[in-house]
N, C-alpha and C positions, 0 to 999 in steps of 0.2 A: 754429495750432501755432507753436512758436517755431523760430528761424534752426537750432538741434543736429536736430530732427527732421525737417526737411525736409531736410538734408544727407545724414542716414543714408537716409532711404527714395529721396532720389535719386538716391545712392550717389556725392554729393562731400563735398569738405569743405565747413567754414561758411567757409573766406577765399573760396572757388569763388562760393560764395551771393551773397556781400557785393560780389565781381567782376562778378558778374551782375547785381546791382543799380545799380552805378557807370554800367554801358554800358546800362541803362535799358531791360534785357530783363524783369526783375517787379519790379514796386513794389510793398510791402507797405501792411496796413492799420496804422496804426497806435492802439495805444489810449492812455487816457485820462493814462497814467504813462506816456508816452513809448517803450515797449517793440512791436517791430516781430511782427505776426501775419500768419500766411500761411497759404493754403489751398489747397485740391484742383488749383486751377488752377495756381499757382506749383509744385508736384511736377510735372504734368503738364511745365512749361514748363522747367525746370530740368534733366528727364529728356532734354528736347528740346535743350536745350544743347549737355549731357554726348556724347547722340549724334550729335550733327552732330561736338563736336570730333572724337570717335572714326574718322570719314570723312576727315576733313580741311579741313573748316569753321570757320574759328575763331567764338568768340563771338562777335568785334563784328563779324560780317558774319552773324549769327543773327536777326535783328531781323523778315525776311521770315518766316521760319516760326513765331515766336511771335505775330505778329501774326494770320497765319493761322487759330493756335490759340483767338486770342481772338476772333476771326472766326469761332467755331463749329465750327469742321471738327475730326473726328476725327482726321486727321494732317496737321504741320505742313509738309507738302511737296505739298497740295492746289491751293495757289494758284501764280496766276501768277506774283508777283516772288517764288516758293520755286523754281520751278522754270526760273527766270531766273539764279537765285544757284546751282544745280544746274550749270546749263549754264558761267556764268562762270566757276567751281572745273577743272570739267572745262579748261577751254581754257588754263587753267593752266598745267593740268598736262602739256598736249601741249607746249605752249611748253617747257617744261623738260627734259621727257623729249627732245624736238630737238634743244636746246640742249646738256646732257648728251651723246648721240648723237654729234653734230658735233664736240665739246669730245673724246669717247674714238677717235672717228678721227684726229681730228690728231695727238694723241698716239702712239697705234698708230704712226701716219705716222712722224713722228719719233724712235722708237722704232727702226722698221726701218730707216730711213733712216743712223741713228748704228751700227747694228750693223753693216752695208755697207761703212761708212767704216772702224771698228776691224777687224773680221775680213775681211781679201780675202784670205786663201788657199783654196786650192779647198775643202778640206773644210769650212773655219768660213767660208763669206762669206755668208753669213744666219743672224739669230739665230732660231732657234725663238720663233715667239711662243704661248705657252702659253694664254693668253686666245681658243684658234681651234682649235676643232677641226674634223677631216676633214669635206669635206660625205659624205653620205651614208651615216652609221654605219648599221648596222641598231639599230634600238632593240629595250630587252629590254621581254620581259611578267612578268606576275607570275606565278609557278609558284607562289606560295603558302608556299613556304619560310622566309617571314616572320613570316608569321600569328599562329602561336603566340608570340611573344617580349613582346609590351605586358603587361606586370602582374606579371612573374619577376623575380626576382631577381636582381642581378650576381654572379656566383662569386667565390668569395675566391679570382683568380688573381694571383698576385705579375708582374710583366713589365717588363723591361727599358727603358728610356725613353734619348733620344737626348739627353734631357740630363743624363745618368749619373744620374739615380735608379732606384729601384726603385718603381714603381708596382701598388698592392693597387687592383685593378679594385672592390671591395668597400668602401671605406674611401676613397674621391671628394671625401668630406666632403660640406657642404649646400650649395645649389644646385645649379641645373642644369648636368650634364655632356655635352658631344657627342664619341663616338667615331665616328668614318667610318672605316668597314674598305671597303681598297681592294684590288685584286689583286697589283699591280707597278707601277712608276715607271721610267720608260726614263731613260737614262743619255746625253747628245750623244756622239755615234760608237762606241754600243751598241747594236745591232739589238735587237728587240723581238721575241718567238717570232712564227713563221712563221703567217700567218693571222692575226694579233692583231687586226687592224681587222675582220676577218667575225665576230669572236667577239660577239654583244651583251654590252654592258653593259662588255668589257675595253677599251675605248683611254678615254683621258681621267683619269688620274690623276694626272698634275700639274694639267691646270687645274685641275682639283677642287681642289689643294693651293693653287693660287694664288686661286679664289675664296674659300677661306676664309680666308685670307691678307688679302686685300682687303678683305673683309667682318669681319675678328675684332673691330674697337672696337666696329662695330652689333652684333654677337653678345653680347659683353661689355655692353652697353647694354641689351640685350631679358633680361636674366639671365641670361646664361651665365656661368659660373664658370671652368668648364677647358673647353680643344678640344683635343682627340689623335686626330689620325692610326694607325691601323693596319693592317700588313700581316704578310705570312710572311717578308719580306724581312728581312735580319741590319741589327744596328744600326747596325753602320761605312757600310751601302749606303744607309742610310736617314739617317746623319749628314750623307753629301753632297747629297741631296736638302733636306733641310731647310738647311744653308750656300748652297747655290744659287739655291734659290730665295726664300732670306729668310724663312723661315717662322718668325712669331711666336710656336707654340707646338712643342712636342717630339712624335715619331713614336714608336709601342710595335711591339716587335718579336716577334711568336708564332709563331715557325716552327716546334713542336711541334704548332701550334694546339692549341692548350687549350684557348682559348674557342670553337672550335669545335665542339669535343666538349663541353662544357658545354652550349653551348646549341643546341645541333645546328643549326646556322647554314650557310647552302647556300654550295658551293662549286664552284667546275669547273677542268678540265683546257686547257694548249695545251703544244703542245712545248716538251718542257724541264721541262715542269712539271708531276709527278702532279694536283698541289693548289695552287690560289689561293682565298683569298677571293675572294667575288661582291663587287659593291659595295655597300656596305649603311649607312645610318646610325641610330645608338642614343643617343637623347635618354632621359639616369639623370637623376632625383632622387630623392634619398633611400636613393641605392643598386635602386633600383629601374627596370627599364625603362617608363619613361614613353610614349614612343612609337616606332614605327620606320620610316623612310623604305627603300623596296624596291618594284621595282625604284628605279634612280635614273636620269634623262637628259634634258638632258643635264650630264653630268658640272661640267662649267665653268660652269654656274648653280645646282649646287646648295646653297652656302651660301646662294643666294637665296631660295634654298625655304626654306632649312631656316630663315630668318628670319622670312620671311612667316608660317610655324607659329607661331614663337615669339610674334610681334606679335600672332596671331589666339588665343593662348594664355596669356597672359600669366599668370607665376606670383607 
């Protein structure tokens, strides 16, 4: 078969092919007029590539598994230096994960340390670090509430946005959209309704705000299009949370909840408050719900999740 056919069935390009061949992972046959032929075995091997990058094995440390393959074995992580090159990737990866680890404490560290030094009067002489939620929240279960929403449609609702548009929930445009409906967002020397931490699933909506915050270029980079935030909370409340906390995209504001009678979206009660949004996230394309993240926790990892989907999902 020639270099185009073996690209499509092993589902890369032909520069992919021709990479592969430079690092001296398949050598083709060649015929009589100089033109390069490949067979059964090169798809096999090529397939093998594509999946290892997909792990996180680049090609030019591939060499153990195709050799493997040409060693007979039906998969190319049979042999020993496959599963030598398995182990070394791993160890990697802990090194970094560490390093990362060690690298977000010091920070944190200095973080709090500066906030001490600026705020020493009694009510400000610690900054909230949003990145930390309480131990011991009760986590929520799924009640099911969600179930029905993957394959409906978004309602044509028009809603206010914190960066004075008007936003048509229907009309997102293409690519993938994420909405996170949250309950409330506290306010520094605003109490939070009474019991708010026993409530599953209510404390943690700023870090939420800040890990997608944190996370929006990798969002932006897995296809996402737009990220918005929303609550029942009014726009001016929601303007200060997004100025505070730096937030790169805008909050939508449905204190009518419309979309909640729309799409009959669970919600619950604490003082103060007949009605909040549960925490919920809805991944649209095409105007359509693609999929839904419910329950969610915790709170402050979930743009990580909701990445991880996307990376395992890719549109």
């Amino acid at each position: 078969m020639r270099i185009g056919e073996l690209a499509e069935r092993a589902g890369v390009t032909a520069k992919a092919v021709r990479y592969y061949e430079s690092l001296g992972l398949i050598v083709p046959e060649r015929r009589a007029n100089g033109y390069r032929e490949y067979g059964e075995f090169h798809v096999r091997a090529v397939r093998e590539v594509r999946q290892l990058a997909e792990c996180g094995i680049a090609p030019s440390r591939a060499a153990p598994f195709i050799e493997c393959l040409d060693a007979g074995h039906v998969h190319g992580d049979e042999c020993p230096a496959s599963l030598a090159a398995y182990r070394d990737s791993i160890s990697e990866l802990d090194r970094a994960i560490a390093l990362l680890t060690a690298r977000r404490a010091l920070l944190a560290k200095r973080m709090q340390d500066g906030a001490e030094r600026s705020f020493n009067s009694l009510e400000t002489s610690a900054m909230t670090d949003y990145s930390v939620l309480p131990e011991g929240l009760p986590i929520p279960t799924d009640d099911g509430g969600a179930a029905h929403l993957p394959g409906l449609a978004v309602p044509a609702l028009t809603l206010p946005s914190t960066d004075g548009q008007q936003v048509n929930l229907a009309e997102l445009g293409s690519g993938r959209s994420i909405i996170y409906l949250y309950p409330l967002t506290g306010r520094p020397g605003v109490d939070l309704p009474a019991g708010w931490d026993e409530i599953p699933g209510a404390r943690g909506c700023s870090t939420e705000a800040c890990d997608f915050r944190d996370h929006f270029k990798e969002l932006a980079a897995a296809g996402v299009s737009r990220v918005f935030g929303l609550s029942s909370q009014d726009t001016g409340y929601q303007r200060e949370v997004v100025e505070r906390l730096s937030l790169p995209f805008p909050m939508l504001s449905d204190q009518e909840f419309m979309l909640q009678e729309a799409l009959d979206l669970p919600v619950f009660s604490a003082p103060g408050h007949e009605k909040l949004y549960s925490r919920l996230t809805l991944v649209i394309l095409d105007g359509i719900i693609e999929h839904v993240f419910y329950p969610i926790f915790p709170p402050n990892k979930h743009a990580q999740q909701v990445l991880e989907w996307l990376t395992a999902n890719p549109h």
